[in-house]
Structure formats: C-alpha cells, structure tokens
C-alpha positions in Angstrom: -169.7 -0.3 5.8 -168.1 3.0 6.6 -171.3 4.3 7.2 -171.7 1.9 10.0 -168.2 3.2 11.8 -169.0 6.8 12.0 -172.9 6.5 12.7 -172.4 6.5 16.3 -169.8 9.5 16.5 -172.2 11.2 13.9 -175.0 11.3 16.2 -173.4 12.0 19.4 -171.8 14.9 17.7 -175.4 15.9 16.1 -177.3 15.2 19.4 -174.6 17.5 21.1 -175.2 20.3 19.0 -178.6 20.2 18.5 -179.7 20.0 22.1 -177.1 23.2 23.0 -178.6 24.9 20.4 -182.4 24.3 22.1 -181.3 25.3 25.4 -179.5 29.0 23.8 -182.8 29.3 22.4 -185.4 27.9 24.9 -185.9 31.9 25.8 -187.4 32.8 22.7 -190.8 33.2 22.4 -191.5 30.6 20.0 -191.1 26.9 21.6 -188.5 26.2 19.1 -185.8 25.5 21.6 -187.5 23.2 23.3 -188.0 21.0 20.2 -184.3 21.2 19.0 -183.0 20.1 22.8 -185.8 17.2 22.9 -184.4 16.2 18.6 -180.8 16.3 20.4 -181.9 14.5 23.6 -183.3 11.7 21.5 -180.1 11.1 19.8 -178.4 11.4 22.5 -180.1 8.8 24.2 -180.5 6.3 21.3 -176.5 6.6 21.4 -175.8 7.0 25.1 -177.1 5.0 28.0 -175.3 7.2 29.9 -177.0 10.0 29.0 -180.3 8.1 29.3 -179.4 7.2 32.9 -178.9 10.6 33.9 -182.3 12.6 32.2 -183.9 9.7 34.5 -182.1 10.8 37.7 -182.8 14.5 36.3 -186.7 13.7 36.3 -186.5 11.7 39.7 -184.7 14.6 41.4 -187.0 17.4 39.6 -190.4 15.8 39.5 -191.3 19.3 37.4 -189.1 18.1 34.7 -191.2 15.4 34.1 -194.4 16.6 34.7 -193.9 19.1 31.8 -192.8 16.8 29.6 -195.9 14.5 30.6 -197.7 17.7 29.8 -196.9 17.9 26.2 -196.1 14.4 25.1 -199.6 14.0 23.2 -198.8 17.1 21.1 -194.9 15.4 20.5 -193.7 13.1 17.2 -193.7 9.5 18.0 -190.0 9.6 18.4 -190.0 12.1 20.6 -193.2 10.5 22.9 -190.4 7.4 23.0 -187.5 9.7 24.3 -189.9 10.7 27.2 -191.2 7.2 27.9 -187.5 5.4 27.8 -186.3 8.3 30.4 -189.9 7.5 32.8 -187.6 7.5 36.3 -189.8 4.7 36.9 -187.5 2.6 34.5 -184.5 3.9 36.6 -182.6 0.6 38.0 -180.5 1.4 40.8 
C-alpha cells in the first residue's frame, strides 16, 4: 500500500535524474547519454502528461528531433520504441 503512494514521486524523481544525467553526458563518445535521457524520458512520460505534451511540441517544432529518433527506434528496447511512438507529434491534440 505504501508502495502505491510514493510510486509516482519515485519515478518523477528517478526520471528527473536520469534524463539530466544523459544530457551531461550526451558529449561522450560512447552513446551512453543518449540511452540514460531516453530511460528518464520514459519515466517521465509514463508519469507526466505534461511532459509527454511537450516532447510532442519539441518534435513538431524540431522535425530533426524526431527524425533521429525515427532513426534508431529499430535498434531501441520495446519500452523505449513506445516512448517514441506515444510522443509521434502526430498524436498531438491541440
């Protein structure tokens, strides 16, 4: 039951962290960055619809955003190939 309380919390605060940590160390030359901001991004956005509704404006606004991330979907986790789908701009209602 407690569990239940602080799951959301947990997960924005996780989400947070990893995804800072990816973009200090998207320079480096192994793509590790990349994965930890994409890890936090998808917690972020199974918390946050707020956070969802802005990567999609992100992606409408920079159409390179998206085509990189079309890019290497097929090489991503299944979780992470879901992140990219759920922010598709196409979903965007406005």
């Amino acid at each position: 039951m407690h569990l239940k309380i602080i799951r959301k919390p947990l997960k924005l605060i996780a989400g947070s962290m990893l995804f800072i940590i990816g973009v200090i160390t998207a320079p480096a030359p192994l793509p590790i960055g990349q994965f930890f901001a994409l890890v936090g991004l998808s917690l972020l956005i199974s918390e946050s619809s707020w956070v969802k509704v802005r990567i999609q404006r992100l992606r409408r606004r920079v159409p390179f955003i998206g085509q990189q991330l079309q890019r290497v979907r097929p090489h991503l986790p299944k979780f992470l190939k879901k992140v990219i789908d759920d922010t598709d701009p196409g979903n965007l209602k406005e």
